[in-house]
C-alpha positions in Angstrom: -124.3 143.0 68.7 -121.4 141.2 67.2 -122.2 138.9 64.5 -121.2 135.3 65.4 -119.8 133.1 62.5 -119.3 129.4 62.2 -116.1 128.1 61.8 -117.3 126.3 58.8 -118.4 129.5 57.1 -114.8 131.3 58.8 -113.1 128.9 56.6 -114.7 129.0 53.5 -114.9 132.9 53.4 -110.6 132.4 53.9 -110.5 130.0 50.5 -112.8 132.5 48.6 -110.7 135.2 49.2 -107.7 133.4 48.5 -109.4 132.4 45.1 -110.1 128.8 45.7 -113.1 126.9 44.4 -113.6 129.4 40.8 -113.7 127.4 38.2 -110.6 126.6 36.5 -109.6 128.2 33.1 -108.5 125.7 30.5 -104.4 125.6 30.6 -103.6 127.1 27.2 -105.9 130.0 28.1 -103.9 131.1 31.2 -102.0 134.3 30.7 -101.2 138.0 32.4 -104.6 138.5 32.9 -105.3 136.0 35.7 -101.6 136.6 36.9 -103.0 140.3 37.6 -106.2 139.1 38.9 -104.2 136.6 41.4 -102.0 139.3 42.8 -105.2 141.8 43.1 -106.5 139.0 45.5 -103.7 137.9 47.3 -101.0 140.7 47.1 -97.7 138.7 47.2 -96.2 135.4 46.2 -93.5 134.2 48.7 -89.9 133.3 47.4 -88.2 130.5 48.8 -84.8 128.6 47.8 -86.4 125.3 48.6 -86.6 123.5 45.1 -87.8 120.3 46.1 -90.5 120.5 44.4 -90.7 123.6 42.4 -89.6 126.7 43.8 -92.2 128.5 46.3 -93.6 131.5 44.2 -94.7 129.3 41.4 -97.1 127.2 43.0 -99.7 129.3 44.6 -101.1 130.3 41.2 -101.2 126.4 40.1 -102.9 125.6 43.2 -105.8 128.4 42.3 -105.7 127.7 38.6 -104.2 124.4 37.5 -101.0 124.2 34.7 -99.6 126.9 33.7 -96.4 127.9 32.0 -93.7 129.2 34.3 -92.4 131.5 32.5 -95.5 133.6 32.9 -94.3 134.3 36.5 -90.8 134.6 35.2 -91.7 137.2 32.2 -93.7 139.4 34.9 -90.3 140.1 37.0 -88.4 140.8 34.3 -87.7 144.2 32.6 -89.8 144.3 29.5 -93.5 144.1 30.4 -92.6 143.8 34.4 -95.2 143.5 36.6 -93.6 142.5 39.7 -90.6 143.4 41.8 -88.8 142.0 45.2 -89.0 143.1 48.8 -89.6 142.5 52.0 -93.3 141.6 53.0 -93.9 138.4 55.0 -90.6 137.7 53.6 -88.8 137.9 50.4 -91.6 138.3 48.0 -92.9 139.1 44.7 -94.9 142.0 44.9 -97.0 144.2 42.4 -95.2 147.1 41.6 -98.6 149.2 43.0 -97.3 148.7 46.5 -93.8 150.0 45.9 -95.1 153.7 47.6 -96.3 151.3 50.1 -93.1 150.0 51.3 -91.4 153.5 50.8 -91.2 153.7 54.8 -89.8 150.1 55.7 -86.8 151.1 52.8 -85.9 154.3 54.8 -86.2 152.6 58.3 -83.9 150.2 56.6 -81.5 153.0 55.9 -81.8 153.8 59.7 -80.5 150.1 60.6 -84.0 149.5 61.8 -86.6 147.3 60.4 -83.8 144.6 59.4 -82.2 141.4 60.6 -80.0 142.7 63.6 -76.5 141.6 62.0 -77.0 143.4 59.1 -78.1 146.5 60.6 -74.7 145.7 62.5 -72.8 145.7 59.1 -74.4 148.5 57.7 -73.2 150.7 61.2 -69.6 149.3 61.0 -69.2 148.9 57.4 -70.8 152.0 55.6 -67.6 153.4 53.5 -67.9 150.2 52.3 -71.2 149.3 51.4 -71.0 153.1 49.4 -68.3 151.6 47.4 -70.4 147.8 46.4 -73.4 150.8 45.6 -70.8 152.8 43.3 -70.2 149.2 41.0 -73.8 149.0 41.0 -74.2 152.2 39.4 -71.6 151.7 37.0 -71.6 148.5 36.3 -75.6 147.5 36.6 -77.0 144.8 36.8 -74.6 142.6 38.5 -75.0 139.7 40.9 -73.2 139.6 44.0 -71.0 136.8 42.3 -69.7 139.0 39.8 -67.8 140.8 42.6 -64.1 140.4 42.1 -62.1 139.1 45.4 -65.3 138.5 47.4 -65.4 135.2 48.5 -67.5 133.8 51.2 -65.6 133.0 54.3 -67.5 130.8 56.1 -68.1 134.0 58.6 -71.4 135.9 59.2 -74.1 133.6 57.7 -71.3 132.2 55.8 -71.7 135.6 52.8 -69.0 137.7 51.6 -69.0 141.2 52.9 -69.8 142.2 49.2 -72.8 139.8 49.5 -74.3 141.5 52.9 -73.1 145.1 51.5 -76.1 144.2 48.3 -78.3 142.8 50.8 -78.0 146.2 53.2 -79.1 148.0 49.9 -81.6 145.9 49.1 -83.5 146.5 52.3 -82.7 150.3 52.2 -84.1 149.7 48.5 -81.4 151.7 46.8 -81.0 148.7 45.2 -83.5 146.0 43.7 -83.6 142.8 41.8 -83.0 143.2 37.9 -84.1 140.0 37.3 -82.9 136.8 38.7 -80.0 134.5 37.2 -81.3 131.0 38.3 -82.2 131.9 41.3 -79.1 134.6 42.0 -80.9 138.2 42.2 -79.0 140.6 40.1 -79.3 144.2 41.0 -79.8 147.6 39.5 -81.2 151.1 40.5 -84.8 151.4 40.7 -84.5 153.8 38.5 -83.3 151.5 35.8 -85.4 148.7 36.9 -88.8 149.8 37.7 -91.7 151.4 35.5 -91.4 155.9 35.4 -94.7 156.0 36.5 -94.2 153.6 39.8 -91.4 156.1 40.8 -93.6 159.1 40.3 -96.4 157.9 42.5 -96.8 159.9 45.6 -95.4 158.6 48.6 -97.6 158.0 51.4 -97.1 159.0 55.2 -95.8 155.5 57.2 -99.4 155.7 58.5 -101.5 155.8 55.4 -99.2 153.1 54.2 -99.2 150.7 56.9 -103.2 151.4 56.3 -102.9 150.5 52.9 -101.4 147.1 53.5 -103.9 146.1 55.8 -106.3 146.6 53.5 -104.9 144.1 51.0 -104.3 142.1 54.0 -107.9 142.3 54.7 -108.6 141.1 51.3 -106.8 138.4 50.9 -108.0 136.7 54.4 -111.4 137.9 54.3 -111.9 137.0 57.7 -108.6 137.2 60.0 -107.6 138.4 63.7 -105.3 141.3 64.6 -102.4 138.3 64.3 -103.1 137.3 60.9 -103.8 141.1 59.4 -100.3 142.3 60.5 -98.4 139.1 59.7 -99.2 139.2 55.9 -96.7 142.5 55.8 -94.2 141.5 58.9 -96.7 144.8 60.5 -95.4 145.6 64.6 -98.6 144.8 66.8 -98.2 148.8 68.5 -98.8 150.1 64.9 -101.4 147.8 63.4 -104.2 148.0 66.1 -104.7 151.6 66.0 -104.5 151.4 61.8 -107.5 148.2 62.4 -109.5 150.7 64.3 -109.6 152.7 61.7 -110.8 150.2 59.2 -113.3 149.9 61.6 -114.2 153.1 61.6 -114.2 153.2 58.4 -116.8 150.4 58.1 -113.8 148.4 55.7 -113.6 145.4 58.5 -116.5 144.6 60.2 -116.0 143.2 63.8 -117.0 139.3 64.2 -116.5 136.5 66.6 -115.8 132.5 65.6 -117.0 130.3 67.4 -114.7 128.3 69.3 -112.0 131.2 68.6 -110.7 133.4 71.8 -109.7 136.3 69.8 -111.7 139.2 68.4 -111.8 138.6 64.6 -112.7 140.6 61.8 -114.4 140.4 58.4 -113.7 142.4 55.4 -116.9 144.2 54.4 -116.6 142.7 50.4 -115.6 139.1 51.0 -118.0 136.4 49.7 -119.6 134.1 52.7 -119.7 131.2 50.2 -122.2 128.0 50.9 -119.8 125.7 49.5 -116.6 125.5 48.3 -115.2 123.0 46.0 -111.4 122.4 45.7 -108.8 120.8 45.0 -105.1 121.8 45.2 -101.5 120.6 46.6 -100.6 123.5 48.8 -97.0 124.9 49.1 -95.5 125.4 52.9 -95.7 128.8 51.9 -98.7 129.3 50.2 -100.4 132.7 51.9 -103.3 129.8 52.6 -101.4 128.2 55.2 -97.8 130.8 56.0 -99.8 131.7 59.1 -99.5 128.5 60.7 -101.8 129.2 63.8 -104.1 130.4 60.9 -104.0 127.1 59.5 -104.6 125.1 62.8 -107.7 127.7 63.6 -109.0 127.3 60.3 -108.6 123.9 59.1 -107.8 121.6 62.1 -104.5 121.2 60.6 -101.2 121.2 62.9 -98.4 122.2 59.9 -94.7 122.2 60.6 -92.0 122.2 58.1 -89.4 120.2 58.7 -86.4 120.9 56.7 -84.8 121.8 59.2 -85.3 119.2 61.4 -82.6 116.0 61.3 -84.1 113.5 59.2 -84.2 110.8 62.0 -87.3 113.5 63.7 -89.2 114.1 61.2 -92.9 113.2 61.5 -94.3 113.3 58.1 -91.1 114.2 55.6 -88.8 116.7 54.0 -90.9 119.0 51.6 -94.7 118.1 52.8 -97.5 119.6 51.1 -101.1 119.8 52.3 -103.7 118.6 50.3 -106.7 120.6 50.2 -110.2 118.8 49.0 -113.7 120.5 49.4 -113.3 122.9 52.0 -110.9 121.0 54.1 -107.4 120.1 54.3 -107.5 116.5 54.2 -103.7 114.8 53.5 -100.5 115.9 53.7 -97.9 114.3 50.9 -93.9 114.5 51.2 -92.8 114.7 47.5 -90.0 115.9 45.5 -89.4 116.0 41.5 -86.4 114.3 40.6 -85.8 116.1 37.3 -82.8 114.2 36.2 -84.8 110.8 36.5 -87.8 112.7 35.3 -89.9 111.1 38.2 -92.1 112.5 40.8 -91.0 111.2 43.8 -94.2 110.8 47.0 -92.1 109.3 49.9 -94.7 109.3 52.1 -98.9 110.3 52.4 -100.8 110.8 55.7 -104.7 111.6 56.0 -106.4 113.9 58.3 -108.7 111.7 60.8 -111.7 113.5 58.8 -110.1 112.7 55.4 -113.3 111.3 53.2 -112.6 108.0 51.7 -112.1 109.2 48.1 -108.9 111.0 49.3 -106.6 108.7 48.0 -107.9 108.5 44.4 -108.6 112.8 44.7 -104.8 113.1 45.6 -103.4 110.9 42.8 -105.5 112.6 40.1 -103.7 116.1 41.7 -100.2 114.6 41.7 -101.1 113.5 38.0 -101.9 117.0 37.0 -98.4 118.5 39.1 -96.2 115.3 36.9 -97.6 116.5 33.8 -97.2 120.7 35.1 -93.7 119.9 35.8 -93.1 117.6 32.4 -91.9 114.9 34.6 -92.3 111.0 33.1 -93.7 109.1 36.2 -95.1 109.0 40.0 -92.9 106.5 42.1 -94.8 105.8 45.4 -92.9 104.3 48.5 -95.7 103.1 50.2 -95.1 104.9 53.6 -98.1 106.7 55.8 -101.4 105.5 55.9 -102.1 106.9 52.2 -99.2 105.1 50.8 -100.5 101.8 49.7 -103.0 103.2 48.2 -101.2 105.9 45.9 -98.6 103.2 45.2 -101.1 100.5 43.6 -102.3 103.4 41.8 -98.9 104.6 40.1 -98.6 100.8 39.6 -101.3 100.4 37.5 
């Protein structure tokens, strides 16, 4: 028969694979070590431009493990010492440079003009003679940033790039190209050969098969408990090509199959994750955190309806620009819309709404967090406006 589990127990299996509720290493202590141990567990860090806050990739590791110094997820995707590199996974990501192999086959459908954004595949058709040129500079001239291109200026046309900008992005996805390092936030490119680690390049590269296999393992791992949805999603995998890769897992006896109750979907359990009794947390979530990317994931799990909405025109917003989730216990209990003014030296909450099931220390859990995040970010102050039904609350505390 097929094991039935709890929703409860669903959810805290998800935050122990995702590395929430270990105890907490004292800041100064925090180093390579638990960066490697992170990325073991959850594979990827997202990269977004969004810098509301603080940019996207630094913040899962925070939320797991408190202050740190950002420059240890800067130093690991740089050159000397690297331990990362950029690609395409549930989007741009930083990735360990293990899974380069395992990514081999999305670079070459790439190549093919499949496997990428539709325009771009377009470009890469009509505009090949030319992309080989921008490819040529890179070789010579390496690294350089798409900025350093002479006589390339935007023109407001497709997605507003220069056709030197989408001719580095084409290689990027074919990955006969990769980030260097970044300038800011600018990625500047070299050859993989010049960029990555001897012995990455000399792994064996697996078939598309044993690959896509591969990723759903560390899927697997880093949900602990997930559906057919969730599993493909952390790599962008196609539905036709993950199932039959899952049954194999199965067969395998890697993912066990389970049901949730109160879930309509077959779900399935990863035969090393931890069915924890309790788990005790407490972490601001980034809108891209791999906790909470999967946002059907995130309703399933946690009760928790999660939009962002920075996008949306400021007049239909619900809850705010940049909104973070606020996870306490087991739960996600608040949501907080905040941004670090660094020129001021203030972080900024403009708004904080509880979950209905939020417990009544909530308020005084989320200040403490936002204290810990002012400090992380060397910021001066919290300035509260008093807006959501959290508000009031965090604003006589920043007041006193």
């Amino acid at each position: 028969m097929t094991e039935t589990i709890s929703p409860t127990l669903a959810r805290r299996i998800a935050l122990a694979a995702q590395g929430f509720g270990a105890r907490r290493p004292s800041p100064g202590a925090i180093d390579r070590r638990h960066l490697s141990r992170f990325l073991a567990r959850t594979g990827l860090l997202q990269i977004d431009s969004v810098s509301a806050v603080v940019r996207a990739h630094y913040m899962p590791l925070y939320s797991r493990l408190g202050p740190y110094p950002l420059s240890l997820v800067d130093d690991a995707a740089r050159p000397r010492r690297r331990l990362l590199f950029e690609y395409w996974a549930h989007e741009a990501s930083f990735l360990p440079l293990e899974t380069w192999p395992l990514l081999r086959w999305r670079m070459e459908r790439a190549a093919r003009g499949e496997e990428m954004y539709r325009g771009l595949a377009k470009f890469g058709r009509e505009r090949s003679d030319f992309i080989e040129e921008i490819y040529r500079e890179v070789e010579t001239r390496g690294p350089i940033a798409a900025s350093d291109m002479d006589g390339h200026k935007g023109s407001g046309g497709w997605w507003g790039w220069s056709d030197a900008k989408a001719a580095f992005e084409w290689l990027f996805w074919a990955g006969r190209i990769t980030t260097a390092f970044r300038r800011g936030f600018e990625r500047v490119y070299d050859l993989p050969e010049r960029v990555l680690p001897r012995n990455i390049l000399d792994l064996p590269v697996p078939a598309t098969q044993d690959a896509q296999r591969e990723l759903l393992r560390i899927s697997a791992r880093a949900h602990g408990i997930a559906t057919v949805a969730c599993l493909r999603d952390y790599f962008r995998l196609s539905a036709t090509e993950t199932v039959p890769r899952i049954a194999e897992l199965v067969e395998e006896g890697e993912l066990i199959p389970v049901r949730i109750k109160g879930w309509s979907r077959q779900a399935y359990l990863h035969r090393d994750a931890r069915l924890p009794r309790r788990i005790d947390a407490r972490a601001l979530l980034a809108p891209f955190d791999p906790l909470v990317f999967e946002r059907d994931r995130t309703e399933n799990l946690f009760g928790f309806r999660y939009r962002i909405e920075i996008y949306t025109p400021a007049e239909k917003r619900q809850y705010g620009y940049y909104v973070l989730p606020f996870l306490l216990g087991d739960r996600i209990v608040a949501r907080v819309d905040l941004r670090a003014d660094r020129p001021a030296k203030v972080l900024r909450v403009h708004a904080a709404y509880a979950e209905p099931h939020a417990p009544a220390e909530t308020a005084a859990a989320l200040f403490d967090e936002l204290e810990q995040m002012r400090g992380w970010l060397e910021l001066d102050r919290i300035e509260v406006t008093p807006a959501g039904d959290l508000g009031p609350a965090l604003a006589d505390m920043a007041a006193s």
